[in-house]
Each structure stands twice: as C-alpha cells, then as structure tokens.
LUMKOL-233259 format. One record per atom (N, C-alpha, C): residue number from 1; residue in three letters; atom name; x, y, z. Coordinates in Angstrom, 2 decimals, decimal comma. Atoms other than C-alpha are relative to their C-alpha. Layout:
# LUMKOL-233259
<node k="NUM" r="ala" a="CA" east="X" north="Y" up="Z"/>
...
//
This chain:
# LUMKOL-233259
<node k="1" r="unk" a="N" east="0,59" north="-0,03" up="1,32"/>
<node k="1" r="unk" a="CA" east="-4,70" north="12,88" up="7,03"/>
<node k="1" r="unk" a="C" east="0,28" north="-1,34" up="-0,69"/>
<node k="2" r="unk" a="N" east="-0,20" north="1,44" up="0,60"/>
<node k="2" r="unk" a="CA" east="-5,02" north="9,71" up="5,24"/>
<node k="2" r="unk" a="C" east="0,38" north="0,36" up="-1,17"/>
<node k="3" r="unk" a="N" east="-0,29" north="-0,11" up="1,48"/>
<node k="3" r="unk" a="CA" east="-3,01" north="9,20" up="1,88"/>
<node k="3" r="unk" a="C" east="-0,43" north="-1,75" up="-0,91"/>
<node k="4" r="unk" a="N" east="0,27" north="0,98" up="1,14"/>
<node k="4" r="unk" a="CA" east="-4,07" north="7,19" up="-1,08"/>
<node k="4" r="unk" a="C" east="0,83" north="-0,07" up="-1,06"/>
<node k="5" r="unk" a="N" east="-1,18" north="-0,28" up="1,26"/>
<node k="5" r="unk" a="CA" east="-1,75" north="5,82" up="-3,59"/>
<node k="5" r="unk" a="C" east="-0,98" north="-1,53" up="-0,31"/>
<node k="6" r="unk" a="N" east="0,71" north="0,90" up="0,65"/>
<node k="6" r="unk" a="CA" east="-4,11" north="3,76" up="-6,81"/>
<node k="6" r="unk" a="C" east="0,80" north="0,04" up="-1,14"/>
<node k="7" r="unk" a="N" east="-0,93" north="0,51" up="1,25"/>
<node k="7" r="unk" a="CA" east="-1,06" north="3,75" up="-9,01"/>
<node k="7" r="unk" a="C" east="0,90" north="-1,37" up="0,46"/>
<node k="8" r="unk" a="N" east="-0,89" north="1,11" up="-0,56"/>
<node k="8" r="unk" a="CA" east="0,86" north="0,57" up="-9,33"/>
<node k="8" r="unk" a="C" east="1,59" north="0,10" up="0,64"/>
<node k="9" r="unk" a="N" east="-0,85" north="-0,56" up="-0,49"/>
<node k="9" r="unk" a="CA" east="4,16" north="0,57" up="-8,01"/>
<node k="9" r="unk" a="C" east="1,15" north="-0,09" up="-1,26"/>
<node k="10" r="unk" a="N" east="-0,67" north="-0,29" up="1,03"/>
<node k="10" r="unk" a="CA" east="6,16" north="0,31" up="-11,18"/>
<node k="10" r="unk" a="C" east="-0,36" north="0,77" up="-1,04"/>
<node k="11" r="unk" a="N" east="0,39" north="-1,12" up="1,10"/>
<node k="11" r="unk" a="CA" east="6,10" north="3,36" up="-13,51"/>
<node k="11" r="unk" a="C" east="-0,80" north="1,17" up="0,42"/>
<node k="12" r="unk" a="N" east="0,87" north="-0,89" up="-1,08"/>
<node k="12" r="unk" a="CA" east="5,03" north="5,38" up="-10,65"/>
<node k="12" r="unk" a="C" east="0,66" north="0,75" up="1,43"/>
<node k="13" r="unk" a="N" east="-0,52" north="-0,38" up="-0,75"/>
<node k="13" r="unk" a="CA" east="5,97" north="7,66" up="-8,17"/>
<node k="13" r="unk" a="C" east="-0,92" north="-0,14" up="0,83"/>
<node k="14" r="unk" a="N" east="0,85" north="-0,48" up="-1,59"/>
<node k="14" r="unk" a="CA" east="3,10" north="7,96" up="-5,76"/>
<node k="14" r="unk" a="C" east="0,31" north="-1,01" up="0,94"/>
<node k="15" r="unk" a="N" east="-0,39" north="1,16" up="-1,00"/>
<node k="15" r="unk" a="CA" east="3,81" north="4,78" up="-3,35"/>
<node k="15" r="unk" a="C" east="1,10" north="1,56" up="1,06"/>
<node k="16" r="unk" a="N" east="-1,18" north="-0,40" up="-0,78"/>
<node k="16" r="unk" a="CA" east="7,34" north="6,75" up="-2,76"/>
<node k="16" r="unk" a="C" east="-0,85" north="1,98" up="0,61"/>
<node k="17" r="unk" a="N" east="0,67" north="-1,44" up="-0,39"/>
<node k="17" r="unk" a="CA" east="5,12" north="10,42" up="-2,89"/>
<node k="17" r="unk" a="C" east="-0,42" north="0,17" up="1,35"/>
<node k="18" r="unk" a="N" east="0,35" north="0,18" up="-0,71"/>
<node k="18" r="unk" a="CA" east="3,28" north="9,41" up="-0,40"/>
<node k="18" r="unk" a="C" east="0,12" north="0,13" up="1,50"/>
<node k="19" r="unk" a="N" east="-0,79" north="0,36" up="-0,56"/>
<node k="19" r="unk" a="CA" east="5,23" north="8,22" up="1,94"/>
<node k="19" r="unk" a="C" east="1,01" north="1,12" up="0,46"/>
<node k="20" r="unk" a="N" east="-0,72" north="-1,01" up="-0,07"/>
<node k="20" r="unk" a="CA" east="7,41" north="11,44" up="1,54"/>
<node k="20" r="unk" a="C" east="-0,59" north="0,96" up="0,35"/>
<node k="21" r="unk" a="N" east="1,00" north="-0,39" up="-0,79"/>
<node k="21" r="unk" a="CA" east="4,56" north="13,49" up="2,65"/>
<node k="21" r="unk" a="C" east="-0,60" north="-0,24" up="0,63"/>
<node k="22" r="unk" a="N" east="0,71" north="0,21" up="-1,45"/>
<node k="22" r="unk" a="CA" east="2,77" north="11,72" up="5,42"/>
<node k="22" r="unk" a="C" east="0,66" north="0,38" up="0,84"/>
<node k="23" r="unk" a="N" east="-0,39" north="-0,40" up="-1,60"/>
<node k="23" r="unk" a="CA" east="3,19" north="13,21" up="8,56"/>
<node k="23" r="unk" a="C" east="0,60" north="-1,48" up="0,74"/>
<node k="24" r="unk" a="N" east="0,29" north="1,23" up="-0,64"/>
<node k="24" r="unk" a="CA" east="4,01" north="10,20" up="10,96"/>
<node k="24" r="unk" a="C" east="-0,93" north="-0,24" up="0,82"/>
<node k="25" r="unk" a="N" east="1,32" north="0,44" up="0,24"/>
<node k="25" r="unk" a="CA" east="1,32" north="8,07" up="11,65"/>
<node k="25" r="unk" a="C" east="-1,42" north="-0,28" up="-0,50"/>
<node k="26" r="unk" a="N" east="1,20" north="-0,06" up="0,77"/>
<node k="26" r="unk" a="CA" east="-0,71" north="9,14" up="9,07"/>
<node k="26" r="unk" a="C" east="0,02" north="-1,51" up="-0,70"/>
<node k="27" r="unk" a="N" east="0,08" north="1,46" up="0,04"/>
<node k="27" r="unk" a="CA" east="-2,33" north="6,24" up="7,85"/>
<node k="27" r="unk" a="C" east="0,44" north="0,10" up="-1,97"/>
<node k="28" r="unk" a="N" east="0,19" north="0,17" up="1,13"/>
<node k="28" r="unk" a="CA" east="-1,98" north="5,13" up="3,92"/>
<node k="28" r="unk" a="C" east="-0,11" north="-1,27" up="-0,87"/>
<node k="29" r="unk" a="N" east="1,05" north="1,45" up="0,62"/>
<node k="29" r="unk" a="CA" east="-4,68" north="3,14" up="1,77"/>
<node k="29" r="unk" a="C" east="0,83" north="-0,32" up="-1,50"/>
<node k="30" r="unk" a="N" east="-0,17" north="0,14" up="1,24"/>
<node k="30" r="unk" a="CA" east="-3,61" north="1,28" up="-1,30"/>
<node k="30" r="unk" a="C" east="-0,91" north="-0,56" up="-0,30"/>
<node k="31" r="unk" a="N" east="0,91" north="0,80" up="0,87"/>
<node k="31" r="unk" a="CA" east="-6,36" north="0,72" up="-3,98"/>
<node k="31" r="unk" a="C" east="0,16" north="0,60" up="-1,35"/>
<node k="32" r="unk" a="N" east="-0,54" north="0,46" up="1,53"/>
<node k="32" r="unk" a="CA" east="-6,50" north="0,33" up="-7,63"/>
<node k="32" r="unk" a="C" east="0,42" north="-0,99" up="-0,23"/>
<node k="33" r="unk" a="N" east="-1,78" north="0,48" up="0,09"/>
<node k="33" r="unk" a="CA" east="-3,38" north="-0,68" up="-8,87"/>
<node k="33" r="unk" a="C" east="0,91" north="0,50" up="0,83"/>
<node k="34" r="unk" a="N" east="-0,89" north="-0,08" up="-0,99"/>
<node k="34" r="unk" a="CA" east="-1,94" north="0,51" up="-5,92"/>
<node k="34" r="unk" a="C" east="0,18" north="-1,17" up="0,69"/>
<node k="35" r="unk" a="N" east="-0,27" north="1,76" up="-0,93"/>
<node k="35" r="unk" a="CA" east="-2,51" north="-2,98" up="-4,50"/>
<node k="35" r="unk" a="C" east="1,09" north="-0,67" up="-0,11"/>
<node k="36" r="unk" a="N" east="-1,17" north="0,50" up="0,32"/>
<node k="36" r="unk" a="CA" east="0,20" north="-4,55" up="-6,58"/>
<node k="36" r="unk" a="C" east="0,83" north="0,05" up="1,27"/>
<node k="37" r="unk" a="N" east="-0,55" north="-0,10" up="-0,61"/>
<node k="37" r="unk" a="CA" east="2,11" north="-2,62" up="-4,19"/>
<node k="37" r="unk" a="C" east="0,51" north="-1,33" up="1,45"/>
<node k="38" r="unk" a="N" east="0,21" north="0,40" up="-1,02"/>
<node k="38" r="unk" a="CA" east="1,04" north="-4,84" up="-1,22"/>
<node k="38" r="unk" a="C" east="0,35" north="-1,47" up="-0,20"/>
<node k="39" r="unk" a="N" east="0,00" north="1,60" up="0,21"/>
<node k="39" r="unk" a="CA" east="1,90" north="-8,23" up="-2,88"/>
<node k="39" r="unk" a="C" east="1,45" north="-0,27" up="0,87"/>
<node k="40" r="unk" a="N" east="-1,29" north="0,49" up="-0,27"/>
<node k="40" r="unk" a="CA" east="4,90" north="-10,31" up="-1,23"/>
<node k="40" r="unk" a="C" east="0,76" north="-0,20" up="-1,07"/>
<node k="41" r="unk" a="N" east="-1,14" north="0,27" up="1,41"/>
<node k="41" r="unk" a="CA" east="8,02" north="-10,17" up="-3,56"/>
<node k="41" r="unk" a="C" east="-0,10" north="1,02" up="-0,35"/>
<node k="42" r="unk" a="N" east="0,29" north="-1,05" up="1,05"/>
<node k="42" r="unk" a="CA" east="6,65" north="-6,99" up="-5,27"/>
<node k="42" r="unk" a="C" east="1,64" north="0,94" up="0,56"/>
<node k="43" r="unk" a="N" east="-1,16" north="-0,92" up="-0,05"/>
<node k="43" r="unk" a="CA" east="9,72" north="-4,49" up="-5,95"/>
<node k="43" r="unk" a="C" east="-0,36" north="1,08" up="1,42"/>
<node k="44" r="unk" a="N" east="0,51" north="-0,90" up="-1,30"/>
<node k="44" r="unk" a="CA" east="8,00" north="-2,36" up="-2,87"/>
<node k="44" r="unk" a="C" east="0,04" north="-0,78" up="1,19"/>
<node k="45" r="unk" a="N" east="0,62" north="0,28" up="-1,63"/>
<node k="45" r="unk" a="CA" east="7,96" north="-4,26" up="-0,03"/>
<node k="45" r="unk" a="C" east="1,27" north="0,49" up="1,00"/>
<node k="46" r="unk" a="N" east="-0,94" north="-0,86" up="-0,86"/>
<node k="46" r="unk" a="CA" east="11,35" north="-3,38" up="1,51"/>
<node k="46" r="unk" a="C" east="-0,34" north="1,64" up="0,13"/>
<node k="47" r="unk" a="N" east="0,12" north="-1,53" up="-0,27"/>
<node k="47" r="unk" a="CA" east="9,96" north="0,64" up="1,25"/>
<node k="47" r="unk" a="C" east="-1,56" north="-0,97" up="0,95"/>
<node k="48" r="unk" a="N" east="1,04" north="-0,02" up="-1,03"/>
<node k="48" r="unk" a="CA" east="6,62" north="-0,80" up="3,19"/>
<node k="48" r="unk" a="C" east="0,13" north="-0,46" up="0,93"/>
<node k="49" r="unk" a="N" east="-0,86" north="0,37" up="-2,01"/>
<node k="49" r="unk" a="CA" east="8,47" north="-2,87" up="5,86"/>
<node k="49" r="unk" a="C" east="-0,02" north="0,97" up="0,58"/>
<node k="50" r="unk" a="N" east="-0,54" north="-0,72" up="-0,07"/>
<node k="50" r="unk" a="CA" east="9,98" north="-0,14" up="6,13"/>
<node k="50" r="unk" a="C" east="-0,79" north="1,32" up="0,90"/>
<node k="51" r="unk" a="N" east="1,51" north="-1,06" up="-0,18"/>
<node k="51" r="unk" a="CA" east="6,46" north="2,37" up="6,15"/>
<node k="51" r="unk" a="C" east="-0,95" north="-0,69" up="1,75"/>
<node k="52" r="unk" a="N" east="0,48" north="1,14" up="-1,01"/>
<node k="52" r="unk" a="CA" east="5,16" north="-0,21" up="8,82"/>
<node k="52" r="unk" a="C" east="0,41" north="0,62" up="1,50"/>
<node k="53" r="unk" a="N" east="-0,34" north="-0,44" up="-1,05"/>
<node k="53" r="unk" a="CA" east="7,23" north="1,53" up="11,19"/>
<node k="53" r="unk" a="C" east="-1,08" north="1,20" up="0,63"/>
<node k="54" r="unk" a="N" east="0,12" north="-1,20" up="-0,52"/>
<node k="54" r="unk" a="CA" east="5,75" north="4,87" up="11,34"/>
<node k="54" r="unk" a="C" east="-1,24" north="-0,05" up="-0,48"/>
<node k="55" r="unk" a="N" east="1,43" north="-0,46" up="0,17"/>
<node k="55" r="unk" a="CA" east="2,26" north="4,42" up="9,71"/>
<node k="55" r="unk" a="C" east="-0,76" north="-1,37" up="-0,68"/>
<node k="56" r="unk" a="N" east="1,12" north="0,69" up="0,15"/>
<node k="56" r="unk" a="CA" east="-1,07" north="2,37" up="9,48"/>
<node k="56" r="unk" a="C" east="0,24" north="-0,05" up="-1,37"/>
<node k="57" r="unk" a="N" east="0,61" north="0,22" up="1,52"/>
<node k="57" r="unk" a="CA" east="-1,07" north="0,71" up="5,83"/>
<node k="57" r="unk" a="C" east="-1,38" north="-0,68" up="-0,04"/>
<node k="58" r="unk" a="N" east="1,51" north="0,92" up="0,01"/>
<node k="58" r="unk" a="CA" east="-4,37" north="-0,89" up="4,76"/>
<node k="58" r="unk" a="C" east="0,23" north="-0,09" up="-1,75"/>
<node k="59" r="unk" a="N" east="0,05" north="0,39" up="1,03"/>
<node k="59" r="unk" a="CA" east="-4,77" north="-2,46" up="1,55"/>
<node k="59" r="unk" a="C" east="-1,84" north="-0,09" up="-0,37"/>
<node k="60" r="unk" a="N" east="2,06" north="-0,08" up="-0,02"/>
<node k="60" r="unk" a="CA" east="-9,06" north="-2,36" up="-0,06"/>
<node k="60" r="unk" a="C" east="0,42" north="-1,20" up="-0,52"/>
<node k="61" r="unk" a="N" east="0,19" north="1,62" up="0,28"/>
<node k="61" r="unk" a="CA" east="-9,83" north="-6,17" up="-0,57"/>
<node k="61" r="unk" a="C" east="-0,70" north="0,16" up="-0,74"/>
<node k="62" r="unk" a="N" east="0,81" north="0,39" up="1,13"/>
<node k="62" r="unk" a="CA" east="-12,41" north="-5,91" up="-3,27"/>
<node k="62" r="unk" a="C" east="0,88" north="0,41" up="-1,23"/>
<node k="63" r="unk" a="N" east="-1,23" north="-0,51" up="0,91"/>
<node k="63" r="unk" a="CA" east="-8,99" north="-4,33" up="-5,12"/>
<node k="63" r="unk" a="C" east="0,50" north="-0,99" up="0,07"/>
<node k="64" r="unk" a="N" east="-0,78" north="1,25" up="0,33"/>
<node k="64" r="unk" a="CA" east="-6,91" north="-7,20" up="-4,39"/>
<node k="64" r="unk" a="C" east="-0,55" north="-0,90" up="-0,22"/>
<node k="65" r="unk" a="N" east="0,65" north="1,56" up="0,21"/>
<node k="65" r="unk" a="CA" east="-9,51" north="-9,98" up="-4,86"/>
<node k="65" r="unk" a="C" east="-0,05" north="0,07" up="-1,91"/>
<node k="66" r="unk" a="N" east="0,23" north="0,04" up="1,15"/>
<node k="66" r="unk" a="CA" east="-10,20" north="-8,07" up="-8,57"/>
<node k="66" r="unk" a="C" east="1,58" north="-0,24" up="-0,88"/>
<node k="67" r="unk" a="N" east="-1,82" north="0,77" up="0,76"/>
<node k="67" r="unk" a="CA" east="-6,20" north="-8,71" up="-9,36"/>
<node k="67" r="unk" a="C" east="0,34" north="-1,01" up="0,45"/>
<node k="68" r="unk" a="N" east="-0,58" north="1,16" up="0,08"/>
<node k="68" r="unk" a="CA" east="-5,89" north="-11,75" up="-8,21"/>
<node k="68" r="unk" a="C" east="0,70" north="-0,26" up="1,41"/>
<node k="69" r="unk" a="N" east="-1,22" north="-0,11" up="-1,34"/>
<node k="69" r="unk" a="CA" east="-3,82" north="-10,76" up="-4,81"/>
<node k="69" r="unk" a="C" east="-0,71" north="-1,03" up="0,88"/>
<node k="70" r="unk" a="N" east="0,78" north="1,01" up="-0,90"/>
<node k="70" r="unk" a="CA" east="-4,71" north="-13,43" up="-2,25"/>
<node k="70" r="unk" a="C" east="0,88" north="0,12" up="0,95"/>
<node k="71" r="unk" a="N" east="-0,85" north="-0,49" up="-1,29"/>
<node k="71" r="unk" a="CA" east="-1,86" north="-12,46" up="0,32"/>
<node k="71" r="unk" a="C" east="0,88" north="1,16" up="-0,42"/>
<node k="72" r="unk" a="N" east="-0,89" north="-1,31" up="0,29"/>
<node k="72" r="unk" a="CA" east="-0,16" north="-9,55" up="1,28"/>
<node k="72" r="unk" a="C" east="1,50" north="0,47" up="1,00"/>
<node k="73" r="unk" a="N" east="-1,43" north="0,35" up="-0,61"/>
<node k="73" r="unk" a="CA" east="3,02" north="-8,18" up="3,10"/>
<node k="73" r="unk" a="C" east="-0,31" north="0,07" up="1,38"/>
<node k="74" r="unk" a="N" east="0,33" north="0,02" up="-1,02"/>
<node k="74" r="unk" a="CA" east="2,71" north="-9,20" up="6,68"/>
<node k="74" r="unk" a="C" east="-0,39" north="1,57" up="0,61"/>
<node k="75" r="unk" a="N" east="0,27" north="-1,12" up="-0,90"/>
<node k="75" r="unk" a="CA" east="1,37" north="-6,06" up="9,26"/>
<node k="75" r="unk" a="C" east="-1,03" north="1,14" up="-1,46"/>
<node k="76" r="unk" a="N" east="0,92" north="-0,65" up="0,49"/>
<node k="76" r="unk" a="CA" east="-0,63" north="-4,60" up="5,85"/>
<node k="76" r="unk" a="C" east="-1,49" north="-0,67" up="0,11"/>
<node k="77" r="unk" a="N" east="1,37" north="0,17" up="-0,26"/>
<node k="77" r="unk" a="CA" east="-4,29" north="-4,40" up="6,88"/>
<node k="77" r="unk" a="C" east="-1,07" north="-0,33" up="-0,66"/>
<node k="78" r="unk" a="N" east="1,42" north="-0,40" up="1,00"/>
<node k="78" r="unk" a="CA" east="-7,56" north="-5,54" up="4,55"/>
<node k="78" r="unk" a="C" east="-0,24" north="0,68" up="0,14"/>
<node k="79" r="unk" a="N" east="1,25" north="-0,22" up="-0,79"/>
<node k="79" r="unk" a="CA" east="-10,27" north="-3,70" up="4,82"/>
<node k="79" r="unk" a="C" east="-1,13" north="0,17" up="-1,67"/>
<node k="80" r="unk" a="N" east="1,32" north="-0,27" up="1,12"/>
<node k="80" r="unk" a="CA" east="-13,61" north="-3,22" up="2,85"/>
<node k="80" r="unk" a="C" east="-0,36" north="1,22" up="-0,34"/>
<node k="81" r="unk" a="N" east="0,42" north="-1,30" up="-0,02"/>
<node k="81" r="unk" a="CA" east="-15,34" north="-0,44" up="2,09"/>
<node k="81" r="unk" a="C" east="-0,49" north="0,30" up="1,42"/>
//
C-alpha cells in the first residue's frame, strides 16, 4: 500500500505516522509540504536514511520545483505525475 505524507515535517506528525504504519517495503510519496521533508539538512533526514532501508521513498518534482527544492536526500526518488 503506498503512503502519502503532504504535511511538512515540522509541526507534524505524519512523516513519523507513516513510517510507523508501513508494512516493509511499502513504498512512501512525499508531496505538498511533505517535500520539505526530502531536503538535505532538513530536521528529517536521519528518520529517512534511516526509511531508505526498508522502503521505496519518492519525492513529486512539480512539489519540489514549486518550493524551491532543487536537491534531495541521496536514494529519494523524483518522479512526476
């Protein structure tokens, strides 16, 4: 089952929700302001290293291009629609 988390990662639980309910290997998309998530430096990236292990992340690129994101944390995936 694929999970979606479009909250940012500060002032927010879903990232960690998420994550606490995927099965392993389920995959999980960040868009919105879930992107934040995916930036290098962001307070999240040690929990997505981390996620990297056990499940497919993907980040939506027409989300990170509209904030500005122009790289993300190594092994997280673009994709488009």
């Amino acid at each position: 089952m694929l999970h979606t988390v479009n909250k940012p990662p500060i002032g927010s639980d879903s990232l960690e929700s998420a994550l606490r309910v995927a099965a392993a290997g389920a995959p999980i998309l960040l868009l919105e302001d879930g992107v934040y998530a995916a930036r290098p430096g962001a307070r999240s990236q040690g929990l997505l290293e981390t996620a990297l292990a056990g499940h497919p992340l993907y980040a939506l690129g027409p989300d990170l291009e509209a904030r500005g994101i122009t790289r993300v944390i190594p092994g997280i995936r673009v994709i488009g629609y």
